[in-house]
C-alpha positions as CSV (number, residue, x, y, z in Angstrom):
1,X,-9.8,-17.8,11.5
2,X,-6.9,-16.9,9.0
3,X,-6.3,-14.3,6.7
4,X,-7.7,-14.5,2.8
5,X,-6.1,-12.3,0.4
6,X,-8.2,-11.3,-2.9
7,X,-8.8,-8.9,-5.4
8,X,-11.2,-6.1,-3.9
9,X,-14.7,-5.9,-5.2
10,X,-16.9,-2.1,-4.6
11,X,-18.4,-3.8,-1.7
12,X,-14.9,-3.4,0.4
13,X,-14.7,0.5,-0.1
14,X,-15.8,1.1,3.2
15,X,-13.8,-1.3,4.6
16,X,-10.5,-0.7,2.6
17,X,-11.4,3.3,3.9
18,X,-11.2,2.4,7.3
19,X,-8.3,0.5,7.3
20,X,-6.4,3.4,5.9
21,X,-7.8,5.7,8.6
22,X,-6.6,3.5,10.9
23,X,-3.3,2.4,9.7
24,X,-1.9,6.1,9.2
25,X,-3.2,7.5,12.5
26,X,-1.2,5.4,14.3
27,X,1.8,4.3,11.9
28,X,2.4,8.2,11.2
29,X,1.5,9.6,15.2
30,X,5.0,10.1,15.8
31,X,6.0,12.1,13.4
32,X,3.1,13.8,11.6
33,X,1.2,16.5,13.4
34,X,-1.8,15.6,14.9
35,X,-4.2,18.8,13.3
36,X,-2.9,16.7,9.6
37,X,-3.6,13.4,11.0
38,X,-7.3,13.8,12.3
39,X,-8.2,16.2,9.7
40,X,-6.9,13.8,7.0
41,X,-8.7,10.4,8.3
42,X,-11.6,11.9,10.1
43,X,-13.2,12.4,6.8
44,X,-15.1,9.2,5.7
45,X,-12.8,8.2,2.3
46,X,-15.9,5.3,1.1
47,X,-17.3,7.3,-1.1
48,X,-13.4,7.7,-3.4
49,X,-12.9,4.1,-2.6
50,X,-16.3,3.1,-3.6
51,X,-15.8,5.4,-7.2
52,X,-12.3,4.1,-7.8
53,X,-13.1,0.5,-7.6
54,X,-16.3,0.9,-9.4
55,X,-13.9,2.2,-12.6
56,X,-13.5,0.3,-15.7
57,X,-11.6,-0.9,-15.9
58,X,-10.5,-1.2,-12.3
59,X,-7.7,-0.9,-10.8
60,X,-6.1,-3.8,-9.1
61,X,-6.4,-3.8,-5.3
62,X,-6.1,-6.6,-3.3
63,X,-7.9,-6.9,0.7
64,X,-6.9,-9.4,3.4
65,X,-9.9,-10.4,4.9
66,X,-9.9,-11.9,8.5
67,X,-13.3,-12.4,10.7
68,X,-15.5,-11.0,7.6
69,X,-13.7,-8.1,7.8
70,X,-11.5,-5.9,5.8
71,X,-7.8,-6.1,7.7
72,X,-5.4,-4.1,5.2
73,X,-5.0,-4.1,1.3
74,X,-2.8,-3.1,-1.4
75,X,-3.1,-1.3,-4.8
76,X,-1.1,-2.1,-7.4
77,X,0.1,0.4,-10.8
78,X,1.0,-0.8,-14.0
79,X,3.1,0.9,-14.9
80,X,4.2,3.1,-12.0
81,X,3.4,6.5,-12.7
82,X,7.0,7.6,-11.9
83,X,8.8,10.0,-14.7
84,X,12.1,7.7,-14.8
85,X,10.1,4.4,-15.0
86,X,10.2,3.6,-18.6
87,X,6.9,2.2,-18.4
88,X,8.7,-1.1,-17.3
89,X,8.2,-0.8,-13.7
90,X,5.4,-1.9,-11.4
91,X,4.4,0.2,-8.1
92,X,3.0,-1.1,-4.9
93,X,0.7,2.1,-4.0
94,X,-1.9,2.8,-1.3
95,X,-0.8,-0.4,1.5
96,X,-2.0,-0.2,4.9
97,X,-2.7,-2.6,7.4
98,X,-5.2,-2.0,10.4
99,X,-2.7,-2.0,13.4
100,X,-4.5,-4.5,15.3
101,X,-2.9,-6.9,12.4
102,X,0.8,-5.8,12.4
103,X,3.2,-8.4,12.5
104,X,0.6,-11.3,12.0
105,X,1.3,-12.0,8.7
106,X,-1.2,-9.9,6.9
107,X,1.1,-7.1,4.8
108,X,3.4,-10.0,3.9
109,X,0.3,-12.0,2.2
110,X,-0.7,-9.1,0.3
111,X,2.3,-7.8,-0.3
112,X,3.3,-11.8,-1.6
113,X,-0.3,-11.6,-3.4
114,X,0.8,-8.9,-5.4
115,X,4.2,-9.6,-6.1
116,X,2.8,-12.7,-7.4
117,X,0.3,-10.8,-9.8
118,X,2.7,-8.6,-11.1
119,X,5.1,-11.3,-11.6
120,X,2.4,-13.9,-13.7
121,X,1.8,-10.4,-15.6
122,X,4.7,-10.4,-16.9
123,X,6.6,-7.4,-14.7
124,X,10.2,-7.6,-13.8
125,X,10.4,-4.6,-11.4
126,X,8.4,-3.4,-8.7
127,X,8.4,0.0,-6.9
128,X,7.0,1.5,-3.7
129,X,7.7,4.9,-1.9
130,X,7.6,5.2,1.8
131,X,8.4,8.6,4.3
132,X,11.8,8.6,5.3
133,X,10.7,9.1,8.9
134,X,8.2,5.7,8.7
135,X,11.0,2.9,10.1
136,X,8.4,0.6,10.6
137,X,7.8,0.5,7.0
138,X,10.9,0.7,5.4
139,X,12.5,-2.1,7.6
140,X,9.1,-4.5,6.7
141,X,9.7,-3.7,3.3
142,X,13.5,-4.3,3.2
143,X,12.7,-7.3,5.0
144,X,11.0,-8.6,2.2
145,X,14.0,-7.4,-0.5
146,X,13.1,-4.3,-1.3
147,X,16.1,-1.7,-1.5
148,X,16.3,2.1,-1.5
149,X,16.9,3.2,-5.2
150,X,18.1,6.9,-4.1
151,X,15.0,8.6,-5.1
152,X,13.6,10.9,-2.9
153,X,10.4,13.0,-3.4
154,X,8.4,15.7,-1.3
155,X,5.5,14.2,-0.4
156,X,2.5,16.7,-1.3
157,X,-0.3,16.0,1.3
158,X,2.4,15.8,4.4
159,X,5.3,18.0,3.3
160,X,7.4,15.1,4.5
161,X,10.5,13.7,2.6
162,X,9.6,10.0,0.8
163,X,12.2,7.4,-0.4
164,X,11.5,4.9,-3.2
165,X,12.3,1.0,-3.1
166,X,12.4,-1.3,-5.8
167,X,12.5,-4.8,-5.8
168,X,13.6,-7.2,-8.8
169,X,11.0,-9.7,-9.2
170,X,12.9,-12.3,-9.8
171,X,14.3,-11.7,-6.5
172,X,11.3,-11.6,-4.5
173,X,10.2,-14.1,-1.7
């Protein structure tokens, strides 16, 4: 069965919970310690999931769904809460994909999905920040067209140095 991308409804907090559990134990084994990795995503994270989408208004996350079953999903900002944004640019936030889904397709549709939302709302720019030490990311990323912008941030829940990309929508794929 394939993959469908769609907006997220409350019913996929569990689901979009586990995914990022899963996603970020193995994308960030390497080089995150193991004590901040399992303490992080042992924790059950429906509950925030479950409150955030049940917002109003709420915000706009979109799951790939493959077998019934929550694969990866993407949240979207608008605007991107970044300082130097202007208020005119977009950020992809929040994007994980279960492992067991890498490279089939999966963070392409919702990163496409998104792109695509942002773009028929009228956003020229889109941003995302990634760790420096994740390659994996920042080469999927670039491989769709985003490009480092030169910011760089601390990251505040690993200590770890992030990068931003930005992408010109008119540009994207």
């Amino acid at each position: 069965m394939g993959v469908v991308v769609r907006r997220a409804v409350v019913d996929d907090a569990a689901g979009i919970a586990a995914a990022h559990a899963a996603a970020r134990l193995v994308a960030y084994r390497d080089f995150l310690g193991h004590e901040l990795l399992s303490g992080t995503f042992s924790a059950d994270k429906t509950a925030i999931w479950r409150a955030r989408l049940a917002a109003e208004p709420p915000p706009v996350v979109f799951v790939a769904i493959r077998d019934a079953q929550v694969v990866g999903y993407c949240m979207v900002l608008t605007p991107s809460e970044d300082e130097d944004s202007g208020g005119v640019v977009a950020e992809l936030t929040r994007m994980s994909v279960i492992p067991d889904a890498w490279r089939s397709g999966v963070g392409t549709a919702l990163v496409s999905e998104s792109l695509s939302f942002l773009q028929q709302s009228g956003w020229a720019t889109a941003s995302l920040w990634v760790l420096e030490q994740n390659a994996r990311a920042r080469s999927f990323y670039a491989g769709i067209g985003f490009q480092l912008d030169g910011a760089e941030t601390v990251d505040p829940w690993s200590g770890q140095l992030q990068v931003r990309m930005r992408l010109e929508l008119t540009d994207a794929t």
